[in-house]
KEKOL-431619 format. One record per atom (N, C-alpha, C): residue in three letters; atom name; x, y, z. Coordinates in nm, 4 decimals. Atoms other than C-alpha are relative to their C-alpha. Layout:
> ALA;CA;X;Y;Z
...
END
This chain:
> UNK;N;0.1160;0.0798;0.0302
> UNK;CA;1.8336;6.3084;7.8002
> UNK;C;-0.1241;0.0891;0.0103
> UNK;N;0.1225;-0.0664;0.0201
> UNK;CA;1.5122;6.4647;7.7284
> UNK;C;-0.1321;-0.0675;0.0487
> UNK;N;0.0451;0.0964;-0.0459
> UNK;CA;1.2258;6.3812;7.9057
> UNK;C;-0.1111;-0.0462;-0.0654
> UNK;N;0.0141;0.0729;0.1282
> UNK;CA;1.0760;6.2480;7.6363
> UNK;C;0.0388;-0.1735;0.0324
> UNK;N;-0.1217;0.1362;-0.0155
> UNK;CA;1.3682;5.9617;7.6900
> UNK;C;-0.0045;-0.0015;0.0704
> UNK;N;-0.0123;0.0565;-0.1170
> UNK;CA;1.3614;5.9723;8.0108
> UNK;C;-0.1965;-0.1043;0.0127
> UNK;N;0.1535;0.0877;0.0397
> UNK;CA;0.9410;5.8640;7.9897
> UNK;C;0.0175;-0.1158;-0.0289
> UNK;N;-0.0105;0.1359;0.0204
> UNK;CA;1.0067;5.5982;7.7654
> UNK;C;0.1008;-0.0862;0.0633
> UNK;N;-0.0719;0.1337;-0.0762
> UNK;CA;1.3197;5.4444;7.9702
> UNK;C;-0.1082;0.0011;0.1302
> UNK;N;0.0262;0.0403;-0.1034
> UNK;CA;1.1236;5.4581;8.2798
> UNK;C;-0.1360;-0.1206;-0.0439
> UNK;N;0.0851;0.1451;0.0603
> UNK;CA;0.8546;5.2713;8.0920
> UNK;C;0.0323;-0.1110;-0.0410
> UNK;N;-0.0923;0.1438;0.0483
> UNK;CA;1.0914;5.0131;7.9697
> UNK;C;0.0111;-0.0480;0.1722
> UNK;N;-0.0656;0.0146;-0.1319
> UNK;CA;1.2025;4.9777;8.3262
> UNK;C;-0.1059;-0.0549;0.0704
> UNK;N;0.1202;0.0494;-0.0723
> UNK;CA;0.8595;4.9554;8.5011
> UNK;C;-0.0702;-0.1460;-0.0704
> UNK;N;0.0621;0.1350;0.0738
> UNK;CA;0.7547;4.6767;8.2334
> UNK;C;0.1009;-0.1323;0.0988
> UNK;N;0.0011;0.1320;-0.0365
> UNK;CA;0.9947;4.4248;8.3971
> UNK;C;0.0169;0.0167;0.1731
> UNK;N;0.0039;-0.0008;-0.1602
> UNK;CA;0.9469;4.5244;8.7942
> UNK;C;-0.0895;-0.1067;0.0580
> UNK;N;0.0870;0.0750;-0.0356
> UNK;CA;0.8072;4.2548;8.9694
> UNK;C;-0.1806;0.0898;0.1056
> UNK;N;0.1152;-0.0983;-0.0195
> UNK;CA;0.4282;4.3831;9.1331
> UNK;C;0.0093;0.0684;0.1243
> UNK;N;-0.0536;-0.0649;-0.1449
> UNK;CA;0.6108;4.4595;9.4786
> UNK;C;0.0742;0.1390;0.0051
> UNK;N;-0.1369;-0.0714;0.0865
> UNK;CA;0.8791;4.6593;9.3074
> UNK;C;-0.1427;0.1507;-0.0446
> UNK;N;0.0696;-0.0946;0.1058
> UNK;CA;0.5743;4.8606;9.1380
> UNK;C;-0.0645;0.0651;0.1076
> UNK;N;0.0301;-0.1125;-0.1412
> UNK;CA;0.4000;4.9220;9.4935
> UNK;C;0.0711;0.0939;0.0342
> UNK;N;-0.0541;-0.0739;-0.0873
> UNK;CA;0.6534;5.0706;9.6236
> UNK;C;0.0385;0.1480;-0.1500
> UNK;N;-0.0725;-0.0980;0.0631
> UNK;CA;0.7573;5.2916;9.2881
> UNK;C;-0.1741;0.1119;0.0107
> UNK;N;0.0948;-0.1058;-0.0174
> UNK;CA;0.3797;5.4229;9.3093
> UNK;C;0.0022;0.0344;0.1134
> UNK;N;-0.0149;-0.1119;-0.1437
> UNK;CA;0.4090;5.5360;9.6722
> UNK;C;0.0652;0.1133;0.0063
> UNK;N;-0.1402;-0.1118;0.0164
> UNK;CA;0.7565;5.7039;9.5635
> UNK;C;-0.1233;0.0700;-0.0947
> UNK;N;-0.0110;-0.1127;0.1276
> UNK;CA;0.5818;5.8657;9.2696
> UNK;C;-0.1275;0.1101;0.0702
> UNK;N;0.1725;-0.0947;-0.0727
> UNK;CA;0.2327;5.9697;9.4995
> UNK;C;0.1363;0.0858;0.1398
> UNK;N;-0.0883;-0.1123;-0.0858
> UNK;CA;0.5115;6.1256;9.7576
> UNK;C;0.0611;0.1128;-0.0426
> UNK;N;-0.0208;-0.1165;0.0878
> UNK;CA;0.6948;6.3390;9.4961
> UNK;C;-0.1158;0.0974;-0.0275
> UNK;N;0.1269;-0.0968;-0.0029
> UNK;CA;0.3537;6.4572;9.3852
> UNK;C;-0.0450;0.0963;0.1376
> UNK;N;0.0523;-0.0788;-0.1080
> UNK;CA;0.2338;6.5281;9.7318
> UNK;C;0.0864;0.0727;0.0758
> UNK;N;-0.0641;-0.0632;-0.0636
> UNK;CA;0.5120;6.6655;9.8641
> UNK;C;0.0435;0.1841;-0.0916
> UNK;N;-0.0145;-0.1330;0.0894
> UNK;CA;0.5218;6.9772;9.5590
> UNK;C;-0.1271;0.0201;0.0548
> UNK;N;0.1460;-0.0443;-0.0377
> UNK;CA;0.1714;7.0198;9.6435
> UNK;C;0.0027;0.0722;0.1307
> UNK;N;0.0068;-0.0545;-0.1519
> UNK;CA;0.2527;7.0624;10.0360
> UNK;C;0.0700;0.1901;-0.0279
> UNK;N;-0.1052;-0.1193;-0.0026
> UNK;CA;0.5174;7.3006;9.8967
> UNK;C;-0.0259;0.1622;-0.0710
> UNK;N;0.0456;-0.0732;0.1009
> UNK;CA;0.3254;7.4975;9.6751
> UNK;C;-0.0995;0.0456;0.1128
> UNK;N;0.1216;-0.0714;-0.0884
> UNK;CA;0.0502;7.5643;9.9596
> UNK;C;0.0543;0.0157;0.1398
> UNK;N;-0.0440;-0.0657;-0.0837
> UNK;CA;0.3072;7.6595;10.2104
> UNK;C;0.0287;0.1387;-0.0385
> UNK;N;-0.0226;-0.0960;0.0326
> UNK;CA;0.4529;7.9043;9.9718
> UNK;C;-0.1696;0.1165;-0.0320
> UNK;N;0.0812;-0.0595;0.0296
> UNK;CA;0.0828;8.0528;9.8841
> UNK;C;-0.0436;0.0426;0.1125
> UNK;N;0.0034;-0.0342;-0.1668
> UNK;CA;0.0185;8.0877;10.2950
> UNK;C;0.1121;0.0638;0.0522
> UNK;N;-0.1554;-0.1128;-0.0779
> UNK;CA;0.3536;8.2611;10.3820
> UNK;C;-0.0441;0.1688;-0.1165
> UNK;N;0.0273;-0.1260;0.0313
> UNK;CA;0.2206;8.5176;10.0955
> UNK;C;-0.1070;0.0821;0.0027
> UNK;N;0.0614;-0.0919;-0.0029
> UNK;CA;-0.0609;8.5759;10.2376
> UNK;C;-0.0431;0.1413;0.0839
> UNK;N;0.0013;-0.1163;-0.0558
> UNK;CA;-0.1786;8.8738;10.3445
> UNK;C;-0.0327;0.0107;0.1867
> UNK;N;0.0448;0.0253;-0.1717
> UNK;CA;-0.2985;8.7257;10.7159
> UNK;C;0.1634;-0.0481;0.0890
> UNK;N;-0.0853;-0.0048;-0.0364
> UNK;CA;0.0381;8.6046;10.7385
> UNK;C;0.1191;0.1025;0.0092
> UNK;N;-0.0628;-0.1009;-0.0609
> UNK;CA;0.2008;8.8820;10.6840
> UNK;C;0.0342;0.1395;0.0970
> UNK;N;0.0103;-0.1091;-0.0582
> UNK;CA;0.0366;9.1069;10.8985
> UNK;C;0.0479;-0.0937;0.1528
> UNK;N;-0.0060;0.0669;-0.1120
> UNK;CA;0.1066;8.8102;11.1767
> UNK;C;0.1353;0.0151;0.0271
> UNK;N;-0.1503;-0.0415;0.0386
> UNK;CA;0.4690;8.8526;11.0827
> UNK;C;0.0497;0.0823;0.0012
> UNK;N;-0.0168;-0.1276;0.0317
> UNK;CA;0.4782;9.1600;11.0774
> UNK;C;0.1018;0.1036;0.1665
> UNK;N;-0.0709;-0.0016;-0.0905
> UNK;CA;0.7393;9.3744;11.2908
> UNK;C;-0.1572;0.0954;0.1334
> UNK;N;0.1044;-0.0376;-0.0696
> UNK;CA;0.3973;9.5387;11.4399
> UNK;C;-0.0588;-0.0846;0.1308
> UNK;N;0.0406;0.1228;-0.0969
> UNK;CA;0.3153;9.1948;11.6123
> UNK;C;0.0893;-0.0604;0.0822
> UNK;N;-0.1475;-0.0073;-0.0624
> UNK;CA;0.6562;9.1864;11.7700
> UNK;C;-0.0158;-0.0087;0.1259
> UNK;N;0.0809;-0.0313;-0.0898
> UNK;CA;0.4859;9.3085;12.0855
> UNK;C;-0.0198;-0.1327;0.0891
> UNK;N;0.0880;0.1070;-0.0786
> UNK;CA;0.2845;8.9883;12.1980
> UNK;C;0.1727;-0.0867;-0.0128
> UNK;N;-0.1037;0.0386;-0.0492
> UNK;CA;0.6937;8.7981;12.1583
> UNK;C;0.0561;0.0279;0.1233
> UNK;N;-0.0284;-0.0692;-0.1846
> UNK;CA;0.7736;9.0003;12.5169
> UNK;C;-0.0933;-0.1470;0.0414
> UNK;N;0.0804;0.1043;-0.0761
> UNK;CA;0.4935;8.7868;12.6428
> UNK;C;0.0409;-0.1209;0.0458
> UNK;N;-0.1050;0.1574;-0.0192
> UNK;CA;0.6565;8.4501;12.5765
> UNK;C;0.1029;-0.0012;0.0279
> UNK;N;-0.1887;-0.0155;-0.0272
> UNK;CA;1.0346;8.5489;12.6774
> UNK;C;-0.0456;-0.0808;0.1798
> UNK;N;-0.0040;-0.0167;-0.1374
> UNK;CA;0.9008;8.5137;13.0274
> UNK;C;-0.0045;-0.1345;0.0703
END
């Protein structure tokens, strides 16, 4: 199915949801969204450059500290 077809069945589909049915499919659809978003600005913070110097086997050091 192409999503194309998938579009229009979900639009067929949402036409006969009652308005409870439709709350809850926009929460689902604002969670999908926000949850690529979270995922997309974890991955852009793990590459950055503050994290990797935090990461780094250089900073290894201050781990002793906390063993204790």
């Amino acid at each position: 199915m192409t999503p194309l077809e998938m579009k229009k069945q979900i639009t067929s589909l949402l036409d006969s949801l009652t308005d409870t049915k439709l709350a809850v499919i926009l929460d689902f659809t604002q969670y999908l969204a926000e949850r690529d978003t979270a995922s997309d600005w974890l991955t852009t913070q793990m590459q950055s450059k503050a994290y990797q110097d935090w990461t780094s086997e250089e900073n290894d050091v201050y781990d002793e500290g906390f063993t204790e």
